[in-house]
N, C-alpha and C positions, 0 to 999 in steps of 0.2 A: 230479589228486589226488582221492582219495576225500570227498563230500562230510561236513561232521561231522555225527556221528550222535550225539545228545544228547536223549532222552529227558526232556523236563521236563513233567509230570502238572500238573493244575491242584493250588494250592496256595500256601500261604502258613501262618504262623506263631501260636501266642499268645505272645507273648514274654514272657519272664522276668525279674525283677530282684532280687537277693539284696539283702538290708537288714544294715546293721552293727547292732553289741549298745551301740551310745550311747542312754541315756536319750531324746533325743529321736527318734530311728528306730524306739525299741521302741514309739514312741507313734503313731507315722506307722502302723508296721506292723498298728496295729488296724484300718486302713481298709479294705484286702482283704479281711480272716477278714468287716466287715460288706458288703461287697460278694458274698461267697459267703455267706452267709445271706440276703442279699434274692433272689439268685440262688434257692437250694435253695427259699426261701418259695415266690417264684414257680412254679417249677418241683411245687411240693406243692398248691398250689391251680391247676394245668391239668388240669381234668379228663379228657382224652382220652388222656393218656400212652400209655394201652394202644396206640394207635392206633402210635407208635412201633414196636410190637414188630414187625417186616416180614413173620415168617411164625409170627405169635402165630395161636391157633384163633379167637379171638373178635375180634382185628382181622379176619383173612381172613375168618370169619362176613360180619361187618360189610363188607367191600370186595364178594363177591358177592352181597348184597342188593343192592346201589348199582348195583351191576353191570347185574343184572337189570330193575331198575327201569326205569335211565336208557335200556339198549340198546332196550327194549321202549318205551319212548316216542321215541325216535327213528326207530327203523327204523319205526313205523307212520305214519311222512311219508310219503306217496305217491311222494318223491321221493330218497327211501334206494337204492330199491334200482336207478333209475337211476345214482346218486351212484356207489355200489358198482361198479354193472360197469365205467363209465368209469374210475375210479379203479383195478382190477381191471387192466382191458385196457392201463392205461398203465403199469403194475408191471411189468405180462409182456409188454410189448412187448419183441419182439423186434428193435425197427427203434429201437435207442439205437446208440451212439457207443463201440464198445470200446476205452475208454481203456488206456494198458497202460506199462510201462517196457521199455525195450532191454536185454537182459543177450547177450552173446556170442552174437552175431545173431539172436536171437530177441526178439520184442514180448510180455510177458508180461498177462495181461488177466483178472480176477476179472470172471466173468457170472452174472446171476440171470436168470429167467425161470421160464415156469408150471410147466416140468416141473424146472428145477433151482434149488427155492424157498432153498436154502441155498446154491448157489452153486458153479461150476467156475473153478478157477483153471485155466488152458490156455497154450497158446503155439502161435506161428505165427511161422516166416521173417519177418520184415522188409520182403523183395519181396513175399511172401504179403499181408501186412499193409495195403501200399498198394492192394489190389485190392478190391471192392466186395464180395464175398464168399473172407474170406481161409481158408485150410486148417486150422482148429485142432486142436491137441493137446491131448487133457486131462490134467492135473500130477493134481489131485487133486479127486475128486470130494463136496465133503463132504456131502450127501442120504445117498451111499452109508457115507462113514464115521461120520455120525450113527447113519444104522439098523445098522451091524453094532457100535457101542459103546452104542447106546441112549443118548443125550445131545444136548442139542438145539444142536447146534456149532455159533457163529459165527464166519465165521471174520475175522479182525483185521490179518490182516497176516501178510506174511513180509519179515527182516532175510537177507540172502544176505552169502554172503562172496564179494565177486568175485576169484577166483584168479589167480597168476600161474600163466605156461605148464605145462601138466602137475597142476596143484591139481584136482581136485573141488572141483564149484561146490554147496555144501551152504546150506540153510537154516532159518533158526528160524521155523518156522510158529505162530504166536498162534494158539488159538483160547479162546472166551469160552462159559460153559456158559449161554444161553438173551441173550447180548446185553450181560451184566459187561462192567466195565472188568476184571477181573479175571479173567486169560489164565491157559492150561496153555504151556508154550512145547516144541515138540517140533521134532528135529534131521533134515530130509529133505532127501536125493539128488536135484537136478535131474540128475544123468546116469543112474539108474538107473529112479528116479520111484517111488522108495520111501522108507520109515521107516529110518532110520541105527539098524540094531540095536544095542544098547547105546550110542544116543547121546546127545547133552545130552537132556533132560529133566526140566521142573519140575512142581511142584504146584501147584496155582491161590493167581494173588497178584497182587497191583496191581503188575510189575514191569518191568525196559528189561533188554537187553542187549547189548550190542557184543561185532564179533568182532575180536582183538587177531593169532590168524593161521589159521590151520583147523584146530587142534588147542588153542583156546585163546579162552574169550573173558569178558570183564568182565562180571558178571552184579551186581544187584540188586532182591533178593527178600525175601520173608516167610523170614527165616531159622531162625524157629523155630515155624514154622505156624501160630503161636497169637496173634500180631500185638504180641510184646515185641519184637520187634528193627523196629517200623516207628515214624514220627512219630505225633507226636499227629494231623495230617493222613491219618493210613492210609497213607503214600506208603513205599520204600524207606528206611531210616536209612545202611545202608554198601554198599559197591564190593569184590567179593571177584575176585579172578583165579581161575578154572575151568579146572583141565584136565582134557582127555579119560581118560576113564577112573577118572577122581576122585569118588566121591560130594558132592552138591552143599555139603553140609556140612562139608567136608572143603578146599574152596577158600578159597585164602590170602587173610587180611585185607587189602585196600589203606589203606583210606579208609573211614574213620566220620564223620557229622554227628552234630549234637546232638539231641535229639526232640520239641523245638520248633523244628526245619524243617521244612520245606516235604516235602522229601526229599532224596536223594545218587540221583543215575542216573549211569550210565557213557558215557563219549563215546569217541569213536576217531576218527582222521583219517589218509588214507594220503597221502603226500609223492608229489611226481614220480619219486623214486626209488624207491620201492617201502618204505621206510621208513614204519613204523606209530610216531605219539605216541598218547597215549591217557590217559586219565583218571577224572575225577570232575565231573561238574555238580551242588553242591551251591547248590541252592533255599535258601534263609535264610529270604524270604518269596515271596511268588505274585509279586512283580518285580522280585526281584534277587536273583542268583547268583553264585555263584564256578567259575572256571574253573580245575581243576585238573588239572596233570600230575604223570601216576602212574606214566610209564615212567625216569622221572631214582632217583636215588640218595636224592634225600628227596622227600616232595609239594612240589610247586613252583606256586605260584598266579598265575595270569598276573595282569598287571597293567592291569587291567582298568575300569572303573566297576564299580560293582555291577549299577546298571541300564543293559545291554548285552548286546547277543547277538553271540556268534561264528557268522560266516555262513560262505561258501564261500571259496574261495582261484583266483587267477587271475595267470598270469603272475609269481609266486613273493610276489604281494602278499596277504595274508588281510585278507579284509572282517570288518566289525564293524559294528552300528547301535548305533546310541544310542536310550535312552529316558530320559536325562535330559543337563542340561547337564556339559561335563567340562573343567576348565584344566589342560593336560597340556603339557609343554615350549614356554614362555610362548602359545600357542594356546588361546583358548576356540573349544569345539566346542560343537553346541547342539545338546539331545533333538531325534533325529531325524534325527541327520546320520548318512551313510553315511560310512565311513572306511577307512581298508585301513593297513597295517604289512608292512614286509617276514620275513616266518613263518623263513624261513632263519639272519636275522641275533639275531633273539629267541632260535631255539634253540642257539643258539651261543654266544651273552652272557650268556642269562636278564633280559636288559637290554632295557627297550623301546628299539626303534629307532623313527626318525621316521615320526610317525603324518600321512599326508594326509588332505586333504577329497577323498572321489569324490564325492559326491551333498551338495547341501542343498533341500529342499524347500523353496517358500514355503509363505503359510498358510494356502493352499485346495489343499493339497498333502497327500501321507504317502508314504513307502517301504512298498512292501507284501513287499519279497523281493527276495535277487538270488540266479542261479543260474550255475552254471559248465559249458558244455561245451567240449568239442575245437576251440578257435578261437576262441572268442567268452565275453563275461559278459555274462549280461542283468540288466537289471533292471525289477521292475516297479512302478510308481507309483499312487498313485492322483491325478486333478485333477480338484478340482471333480466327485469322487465316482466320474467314471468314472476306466476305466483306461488308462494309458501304458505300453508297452515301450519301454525304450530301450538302447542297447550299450553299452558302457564300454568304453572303452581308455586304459591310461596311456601318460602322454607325457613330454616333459623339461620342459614349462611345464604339467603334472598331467593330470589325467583331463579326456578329453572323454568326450563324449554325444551319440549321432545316436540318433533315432527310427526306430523301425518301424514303416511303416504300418499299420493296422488295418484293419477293414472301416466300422469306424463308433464311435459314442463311446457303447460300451457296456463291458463286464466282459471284461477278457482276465485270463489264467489263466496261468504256464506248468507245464503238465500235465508234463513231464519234460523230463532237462536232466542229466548227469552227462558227465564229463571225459575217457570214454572214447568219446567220439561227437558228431562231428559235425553229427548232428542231433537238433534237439530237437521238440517237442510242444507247440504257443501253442492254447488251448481259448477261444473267444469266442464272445459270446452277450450278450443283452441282452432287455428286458421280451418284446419283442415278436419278437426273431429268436433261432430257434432255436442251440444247440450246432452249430459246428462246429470242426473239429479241422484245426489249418495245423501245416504243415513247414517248418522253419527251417533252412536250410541255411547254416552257417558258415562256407563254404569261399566259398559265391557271394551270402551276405548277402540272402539271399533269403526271404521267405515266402510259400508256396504252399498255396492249400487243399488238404487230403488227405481228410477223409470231412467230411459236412454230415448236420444231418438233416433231412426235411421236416417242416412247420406239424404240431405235434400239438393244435393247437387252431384255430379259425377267427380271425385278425386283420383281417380286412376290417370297415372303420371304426373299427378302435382307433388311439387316439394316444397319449404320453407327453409329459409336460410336468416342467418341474422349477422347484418356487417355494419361498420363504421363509417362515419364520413367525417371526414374532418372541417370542423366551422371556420370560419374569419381570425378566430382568436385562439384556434386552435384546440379548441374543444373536441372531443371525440362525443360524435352523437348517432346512436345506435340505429336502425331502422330494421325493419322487417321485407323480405320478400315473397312471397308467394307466385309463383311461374310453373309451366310446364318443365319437367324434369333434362329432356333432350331442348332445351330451350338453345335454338344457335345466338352467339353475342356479336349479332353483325348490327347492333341497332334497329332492328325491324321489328320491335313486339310491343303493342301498345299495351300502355303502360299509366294507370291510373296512382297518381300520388294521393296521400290522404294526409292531413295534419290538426293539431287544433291549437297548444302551445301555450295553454292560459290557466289561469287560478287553480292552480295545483291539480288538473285533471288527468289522471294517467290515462293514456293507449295501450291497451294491451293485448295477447293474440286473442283472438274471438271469432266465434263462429258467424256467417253472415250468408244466410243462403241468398241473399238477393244480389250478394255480390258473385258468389258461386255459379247463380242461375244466368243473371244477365252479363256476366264478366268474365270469369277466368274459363267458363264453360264453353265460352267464343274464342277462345286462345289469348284472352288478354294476361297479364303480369299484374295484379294489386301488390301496392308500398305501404306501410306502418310509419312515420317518422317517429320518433321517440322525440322531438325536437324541445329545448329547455321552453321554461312556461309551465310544463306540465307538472306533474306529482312523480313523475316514475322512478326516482332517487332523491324524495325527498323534499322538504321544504327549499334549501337552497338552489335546487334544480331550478324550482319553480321563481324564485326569490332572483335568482340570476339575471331575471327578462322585464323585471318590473318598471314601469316609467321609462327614463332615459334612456333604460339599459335597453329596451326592447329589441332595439334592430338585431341583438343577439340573437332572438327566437327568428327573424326572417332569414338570417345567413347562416342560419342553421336549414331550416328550410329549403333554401336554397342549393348550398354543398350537400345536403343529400338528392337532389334533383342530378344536381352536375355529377354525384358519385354514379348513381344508376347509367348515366349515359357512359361513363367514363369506362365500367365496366363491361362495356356491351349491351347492358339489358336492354335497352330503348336509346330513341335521340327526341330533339328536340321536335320533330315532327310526330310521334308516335307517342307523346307525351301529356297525361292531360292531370289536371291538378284540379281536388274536391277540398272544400271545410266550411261546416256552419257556426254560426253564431259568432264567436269568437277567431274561430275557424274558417266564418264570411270574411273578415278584418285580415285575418291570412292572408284570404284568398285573393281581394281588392288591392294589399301588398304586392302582391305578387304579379299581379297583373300589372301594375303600374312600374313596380322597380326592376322587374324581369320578363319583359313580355317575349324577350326573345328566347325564352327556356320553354314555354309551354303552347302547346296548342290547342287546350282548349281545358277551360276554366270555370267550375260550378261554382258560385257563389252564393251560399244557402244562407237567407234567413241572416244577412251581416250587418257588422256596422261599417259605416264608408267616409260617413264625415265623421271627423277628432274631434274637430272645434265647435260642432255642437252638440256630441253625445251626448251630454251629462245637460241636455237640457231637454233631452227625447226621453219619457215614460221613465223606466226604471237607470237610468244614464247616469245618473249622481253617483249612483251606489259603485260606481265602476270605479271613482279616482284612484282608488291606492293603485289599481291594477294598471291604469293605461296613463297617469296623471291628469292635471288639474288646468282644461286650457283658459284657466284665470288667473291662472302664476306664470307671469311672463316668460321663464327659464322651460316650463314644463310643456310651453301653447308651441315655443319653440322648437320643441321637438318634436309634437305633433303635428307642427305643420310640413314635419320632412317625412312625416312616413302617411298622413294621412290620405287614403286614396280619390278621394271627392277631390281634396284642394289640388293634387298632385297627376290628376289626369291630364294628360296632352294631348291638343286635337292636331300636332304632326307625327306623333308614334304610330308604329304598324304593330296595333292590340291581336292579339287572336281572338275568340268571337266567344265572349264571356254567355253563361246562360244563368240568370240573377232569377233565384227563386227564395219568396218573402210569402209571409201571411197579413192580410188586414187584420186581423184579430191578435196579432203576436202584440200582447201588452209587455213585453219584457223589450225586446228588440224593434225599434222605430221601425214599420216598412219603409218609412220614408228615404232608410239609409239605400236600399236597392233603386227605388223609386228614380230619388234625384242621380246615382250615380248612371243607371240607367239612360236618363233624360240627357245627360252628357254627351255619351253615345249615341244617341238619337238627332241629337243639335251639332253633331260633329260629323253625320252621314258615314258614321261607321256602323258595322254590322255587330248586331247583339239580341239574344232570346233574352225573353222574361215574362216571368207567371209566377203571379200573385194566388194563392188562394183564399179566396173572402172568405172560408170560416177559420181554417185551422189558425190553431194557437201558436207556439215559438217552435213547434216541430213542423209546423206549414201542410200540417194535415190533422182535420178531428178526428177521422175514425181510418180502418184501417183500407178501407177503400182509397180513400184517398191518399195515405201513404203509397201505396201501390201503384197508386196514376203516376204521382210524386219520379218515384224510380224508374219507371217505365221513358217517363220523360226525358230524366236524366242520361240513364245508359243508352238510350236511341240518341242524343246529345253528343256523349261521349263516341259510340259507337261509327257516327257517322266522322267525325272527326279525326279519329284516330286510327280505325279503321281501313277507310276509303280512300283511296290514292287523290282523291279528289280533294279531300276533308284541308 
């Protein structure tokens, strides 16, 4: 079977509730209209608003001032433009791992490098592929299709339809103008290696598509360019059937959500027989959906949890995880368990048939994914942070599980893996050993190395250790070390903390040569937090930090900062703390409720104001995660951890360096912008650089990632470093 393709954006809801006309509801009802008044107050005494506007003249004024300033005091480190070329030369290496998928004997493979700064999609045989310099073909050049449309193309992805005998193998190439979430979707020939003249074709939108047969496919889009037909989230609102030859406008309604979702995206799934179901995945909030079928006679909702995901299919059975508890035919199941149903007999009934246990994690455990190929199901685990594969087979006394060996108890991945092929793609790697790339063959249960890369940073006398720290509430929360081996514990070894802490996102070990080159290669110390928020044991890990509960993920945070000191590794002067996005939100925590733990603080790409995230771009889709500052209990608690509201201009900050993209449609710049401006208006010292093109990674292509780090570690470097810092 076709794996499901189900398109879910980040996102979540403000939710609604209609009041009735009884005297005492009409009295309830004054409480909102004063909750949007203190709102709107608020909102009228933030002085920076302007800073809001993304490509206002007098913000942007204002962003290349800052710009200026900060670049010009960093690059005049002696150590910049070291920083830079390392950083430079590890972008355009050439000697990376061409990761790739298998389509109808060919390995397909997106490559960046110094001369193709935006990137060749290519292909090579298969035989080709195993050999140490394989033959490539290039698909599509985008350098060359950027400069003959003048637009700075990123490119996102392509959704292929894999054909039966005799089909054209066609696909929808994403690209994103300078690094948007916010794709053009265009219809290209893998057998010609051209543009489908008059073929599908969209306008730029935050949207998914599935293809239902080759002349046909599920689209969800900006349907009326002007962002009415999307969620308060910016996400798609409905599922329309597209056929060729149709104006996009012009495609039949399936399925509409309401515009307090999250969004509606399109799913598809191909049967053993060649039978296409397909649908709707409508988002409610950022963790729970409905799963709907839209090829029956009416919409048909599977019968599902809310919070649940439809995985792959194996053996006529369809996997499901949980992320919450579920009592379904006298059985409780518990968030987190893998599950499977027979897919054949549902579609026949509409009836769920009997749901088994495949997988229960313990609770230094989580399910990170299972994949289906030609013989085999894998699955991948996380224990005790690192990672486990293991096979699944059902039986008549249920599913077992055998392990596959590894190289070592570090991060496996599976890089590819569909059910037309025997073999699959396992990527592992860990702090200190590089990416290499094994084949799995499911015919002889085997996994063999296939490409490695060599040390892109010196490891001799580095070690890795894994200790606890104990939280607020007495949590034990894990973290990673990486140091030199003869490392003395006199507090003198600067020491970069890392965290993120949000939407079920595990940390796990992984290779990073730009950490290696610009960092531990100068005798710094890199930290891993495992901190809750994350995935790394699970939904309740994650489920722990949610809303209220949040300050848990910060004093998690926190006591592993205070453990590392406590130990010796570092102090508070040789201490500097990184995290983007969600991880920005960290980071502007941090600075505000601990500024006496760090000295010196990245704040990548964040959000900084609470009380108006979920009114900045993709912000709505956030509530389940950070709460709803429109419910009085929930604005409350936001206003005690929000870093914007929560800045004081008589604290002694250490000198934050706030790096943001103009183009980041997911994450407001404006959060950097005005927290920024703060600091500026309070005559305290602080970096920051914007970059006008890149998207939510604050870089389009890989030069500018490059600059990006170069910046950063000369940041850190000089801070934690320098006796002076």
């Amino acid at each position: 079977m076709r794996r499901v393709v189900a398109i879910v954006g980040l996102a979540a809801v403000i939710a609604g509730c209609g009041k009735s006309e009884s005297t005492e509801d009409q009295e309830a009802s004054v409480q909102p209209a004063t909750e949007d008044t203190a709102a709107a107050a608020a909102d009228a005494t933030d002085p920076y608003l302007w800073l809001e506007e993304v490509e206002g003249e007098q913000a942007l004024e204002w962003v290349r001032e800052q710009n200026e300033r900060s670049l010009a005091e960093v690059t005049a480190n002696s150590i910049y433009d070291d920083n830079l070329e390392k950083a430079m030369s590890l972008a355009t290496d050439d000697e990376r791992i061409p990761y790739g998928t298998i389509r109808d004997g060919f390995v397909y493979n997106f490559w960046q490098d110094d001369t193709n700064v935006r990137g060749l999609w290519r292909r090579t045989p298969v035989a080709s592929y195993r050999n140490p310099e394989p033959e490539w073909e290039t698909v599509l050049d985008f350098d060359a299709l950027a400069a003959s449309e003048d637009k700075n193309w990123v490119y996102k992805g392509a959704n292929c339809f894999r054909p039966l005998e005799g089909d054209k193998t066609h696909c929808l190439v994403s690209l994103s103008d300078g690094g948007k979430d916010a794709v053009v979707v265009r219809e290209f020939d893998l057998d010609t290696l051209q543009w489908v003249e008059g073929g599908f074709e969209t306008p730029e939108a935050k949207q998914g598509a599935a293809w239902v047969d080759p002349d046909t496919l599920l689209i969800a889009t900006d349907w009326g360019g002007d962002g009415s037909t999307l969620t308060e989230s910016g996400y798609p609102l409905s599922v329309r059937l597209w056929k060729r030859g149709e104006a996009l406008e012009s495609a039949a309604a399936l399925y509409e959500g309401q515009k307090t979702d999250v969004g509606v995206w399109p799913w598809a799934q191909e049967l053993d027989d060649g039978r296409m179901i397909y649908g709707a995945v409508e988002a409610d909030t950022f963790f729970t959906r409905k799963f709907i079928q839209l090829d029956t006679d009416t919409p048909r909702p599977m019968p599902l949890p809310p919070k649940s995901q439809l995985d792959d299919r194996y053996k006529g059975q369809q996997f499901v995880t949980l992320q919450q508890d579920w009592d379904v035919q006298g059985n409780t199941f518990k968030s987190g368990d893998l599950l499977a149903f027979d897919l054949d007999t549902y579609l026949e009934s509409g009836e769920l048939p009997e749901v088994e246990l495949v997988f229960r994690a313990n609770d230094r455990q989580a399910v990170n994914g299972v994949a289906v190929m030609d013989g085999a199901a894998l699955l991948s685990i996380n224990d005790n942070v690192a990672s486990r594969i293991l096979l699944l087979e059902p039986g008549d006394e249920g599913w077992t599980t055998e392990a596959i060996e590894l190289p070592g108890a570090g991060q496996a991945s599976i890089a590819f893996a569909n059910d037309r092929n025997t073999i699959a793609y396992v990527n592992y790697e860990g702090f200190l050993t590089p990416d290499s790339l094994l084949e799995f063959d499911a015919t002889t249960r085997t996994l063999a190395p296939l490409k490695s890369l060599p040390a892109k940073f010196d490891p001799e006398g580095l070690t890795v250790q894994q200790f606890e720290a104990t939280s607020k509430d007495g949590t034990k929360v894990p973290y990673f070390v990486v140091h030199k081996s003869d490392i003395e514990l006199n507090g003198d070894t600067p020491t970069l903390l890392y965290g993120y802490g949000g939407f079920q996102v595990s940390l796990r070990p992984s290779y990073s040569a730009t950490i290696g080159r610009l960092w531990l290669e100068r005798g710094g110390a890199y930290v891993l937090a495992n901190i809750r928020g994350g995935g790394e044991f699970g939904p309740a890990w994650h489920q722990a930090g949610l809303k209220g509960n949040r300050q848990r993920i910060y004093d998690d945070f926190i006591a592993v900062g205070e453990n590392i000191i406590d130990r010796g590794i570092t102090s508070t002067r040789r201490l500097g703390i990184m995290g983007g996005s969600n991880g920005g939100l960290l980071m502007g925590v941090m600075l505000t409720q601990r500024p006496d733990l760090w000295n010196a603080v990245v704040v990548q790409v964040p959000l900084l104001d609470m009380l108006r995230y979920h009114k900045l771009l993709a912000g709505a889709s956030w509530v389940d995660e950070y709460g709803d500052p429109e419910i009085p209990e929930e604005r409350a608690f936001l206003e005690t951890i929000s870093p914007y509201q929560n800045f004081d201009t008589d604290a002694d900050y250490p000198t934050p360096f706030f790096v943001t993209s103009t183009k980041d449609d997911r994450v407001h710049p404006g959060h950097a912008r005005k927290m920024a401006k703060l600091f500026q208006a309070a005559e305290k010292p602080f970096l920051y650089y914007e970059n006008i093109d890149g998207g939510h990674s604050a870089a389009a292509n890989q030069k500018e990632r490059a600059k990006r780090s170069a910046l950063e570690y000369t940041y850190l470097a000089e801070k934690l470093f320098s006796d002076e810092g």
